[in-house]
C-alpha positions as CSV (number, residue, x, y, z in Angstrom):
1,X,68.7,60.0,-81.8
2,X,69.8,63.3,-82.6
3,X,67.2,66.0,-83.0
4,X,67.1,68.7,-85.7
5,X,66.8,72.3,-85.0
6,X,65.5,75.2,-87.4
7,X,65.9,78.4,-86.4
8,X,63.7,81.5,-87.7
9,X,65.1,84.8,-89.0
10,X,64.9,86.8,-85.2
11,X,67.5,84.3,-84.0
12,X,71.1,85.0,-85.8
13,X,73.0,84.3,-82.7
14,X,71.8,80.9,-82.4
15,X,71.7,80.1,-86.6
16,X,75.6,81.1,-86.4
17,X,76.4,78.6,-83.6
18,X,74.4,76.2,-85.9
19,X,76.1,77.1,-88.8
20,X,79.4,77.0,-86.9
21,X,78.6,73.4,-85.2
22,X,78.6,72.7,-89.3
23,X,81.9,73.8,-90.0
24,X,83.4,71.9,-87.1
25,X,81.7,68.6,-88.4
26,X,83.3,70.0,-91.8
27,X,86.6,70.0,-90.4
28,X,86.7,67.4,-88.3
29,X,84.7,64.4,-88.3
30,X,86.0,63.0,-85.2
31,X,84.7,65.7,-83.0
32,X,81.5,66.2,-84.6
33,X,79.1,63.8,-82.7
34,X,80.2,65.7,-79.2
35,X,79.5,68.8,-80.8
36,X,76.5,68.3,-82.1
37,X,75.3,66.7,-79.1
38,X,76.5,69.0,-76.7
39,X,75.2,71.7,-78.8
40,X,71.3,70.1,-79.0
41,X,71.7,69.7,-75.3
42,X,72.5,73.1,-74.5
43,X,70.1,74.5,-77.2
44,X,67.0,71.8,-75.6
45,X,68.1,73.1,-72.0
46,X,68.1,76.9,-72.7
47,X,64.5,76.5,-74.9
48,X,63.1,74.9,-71.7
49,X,64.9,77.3,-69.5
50,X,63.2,80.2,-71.6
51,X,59.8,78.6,-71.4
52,X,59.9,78.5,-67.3
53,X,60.8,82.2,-67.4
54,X,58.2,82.9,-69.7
55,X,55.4,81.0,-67.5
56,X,56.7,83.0,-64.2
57,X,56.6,86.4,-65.5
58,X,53.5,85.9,-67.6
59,X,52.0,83.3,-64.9
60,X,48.5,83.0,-65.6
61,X,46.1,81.8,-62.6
62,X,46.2,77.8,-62.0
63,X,42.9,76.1,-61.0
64,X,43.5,73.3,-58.2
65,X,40.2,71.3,-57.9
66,X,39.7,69.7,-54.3
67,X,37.2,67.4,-52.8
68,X,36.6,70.0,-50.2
69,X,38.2,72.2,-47.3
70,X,40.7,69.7,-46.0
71,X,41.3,67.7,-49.0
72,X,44.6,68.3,-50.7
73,X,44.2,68.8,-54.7
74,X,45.1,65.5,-57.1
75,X,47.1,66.9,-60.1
76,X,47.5,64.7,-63.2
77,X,51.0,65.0,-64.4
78,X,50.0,65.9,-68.0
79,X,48.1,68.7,-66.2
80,X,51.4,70.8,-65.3
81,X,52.9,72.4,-68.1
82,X,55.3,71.1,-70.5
83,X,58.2,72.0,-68.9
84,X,57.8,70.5,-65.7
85,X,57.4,67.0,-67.3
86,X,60.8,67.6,-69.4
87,X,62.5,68.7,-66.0
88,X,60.9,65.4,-64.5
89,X,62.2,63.3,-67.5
90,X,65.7,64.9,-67.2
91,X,65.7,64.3,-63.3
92,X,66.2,68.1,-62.2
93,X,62.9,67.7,-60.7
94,X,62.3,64.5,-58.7
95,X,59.1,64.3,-57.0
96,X,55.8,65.7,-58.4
97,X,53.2,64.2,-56.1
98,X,50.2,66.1,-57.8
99,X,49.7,68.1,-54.3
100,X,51.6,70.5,-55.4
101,X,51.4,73.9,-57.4
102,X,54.1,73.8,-60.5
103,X,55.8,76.8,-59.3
104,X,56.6,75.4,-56.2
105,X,58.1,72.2,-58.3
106,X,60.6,75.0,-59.2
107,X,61.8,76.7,-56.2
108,X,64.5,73.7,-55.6
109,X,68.4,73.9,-55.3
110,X,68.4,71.6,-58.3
111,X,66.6,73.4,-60.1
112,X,68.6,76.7,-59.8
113,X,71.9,74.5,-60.1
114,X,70.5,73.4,-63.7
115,X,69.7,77.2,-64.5
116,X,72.8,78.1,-63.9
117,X,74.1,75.5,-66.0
118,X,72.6,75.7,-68.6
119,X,73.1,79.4,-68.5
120,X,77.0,79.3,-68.1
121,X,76.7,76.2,-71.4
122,X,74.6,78.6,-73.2
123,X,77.6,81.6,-72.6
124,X,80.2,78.9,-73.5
125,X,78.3,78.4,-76.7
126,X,78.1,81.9,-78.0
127,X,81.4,82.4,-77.0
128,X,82.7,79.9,-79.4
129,X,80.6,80.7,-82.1
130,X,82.2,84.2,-82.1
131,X,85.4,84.9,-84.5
132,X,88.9,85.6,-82.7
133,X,88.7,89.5,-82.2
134,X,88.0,92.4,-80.4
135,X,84.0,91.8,-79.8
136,X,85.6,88.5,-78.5
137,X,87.9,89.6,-76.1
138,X,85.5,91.9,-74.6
139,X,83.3,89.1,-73.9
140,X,86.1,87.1,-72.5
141,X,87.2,89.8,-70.3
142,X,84.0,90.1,-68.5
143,X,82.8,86.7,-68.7
């Protein structure tokens, strides 16, 4: 299943790569299923990747109900946000036991691996979106 992806008027960088991902299928029909996938991949990875920055720097206080003192809290997986549950489908993050706080979930090495990742993809993407050129090389050259 490949998923579709509208993109509002505040993102031009990311409707060129979409409109560029077009032209490839365009030209070239054999490619076109790796592009498009890789391109929804990178696109799904960096929207989650967003949301987790967005939930640490505007982290709101999480409630952890316990049976008393000693008693370690029982977290419902659809209580974490949406985010940790896509990183648990996409096995970045492998064990949630429900004892633990959500951003604790994310201070793993695979975690940061797949941020930098998806980060590096993301790059890659935008770089190939952009026409042969000046603005180009300068990216290039300190990329």
């Amino acid at each position: 299943m490949i998923k579709t992806y509208h993109f509002s008027p505040n993102t031009p960088v990311l409707r060129d790569i979409a409109i560029n991902t077009q032209r490839v299928v365009a030209l070239d029909s054999a490619q076109s299923l790796p592009c498009i996938v890789f391109c929804a991949s990178v696109l799904e990875s960096f929207k989650i990747l967003v949301e987790v920055r967005n939930a640490i720097v505007h982290n709101k206080p999480e409630v952890m109900v316990t049976d008393g003192a000693a008693s370690k809290p029982n977290i419902d997986l659809k209580s974490y946000p949406k985010f940790i549950r896509q990183l648990k489908s996409k096995r970045i993050i492998s064990e949630v036991d429900g004892t633990t706080s959500w951003i604790d979930l994310l201070q793993s090495e695979e975690v940061a691996a797949w941020s930098v990742k998806t980060m590096n993809d993301m790059i890659q993407l935008f770089m190939s979106a952009l026409d042969d050129g000046e603005y180009k090389e300068c990216f290039t050259l300190y990329y």
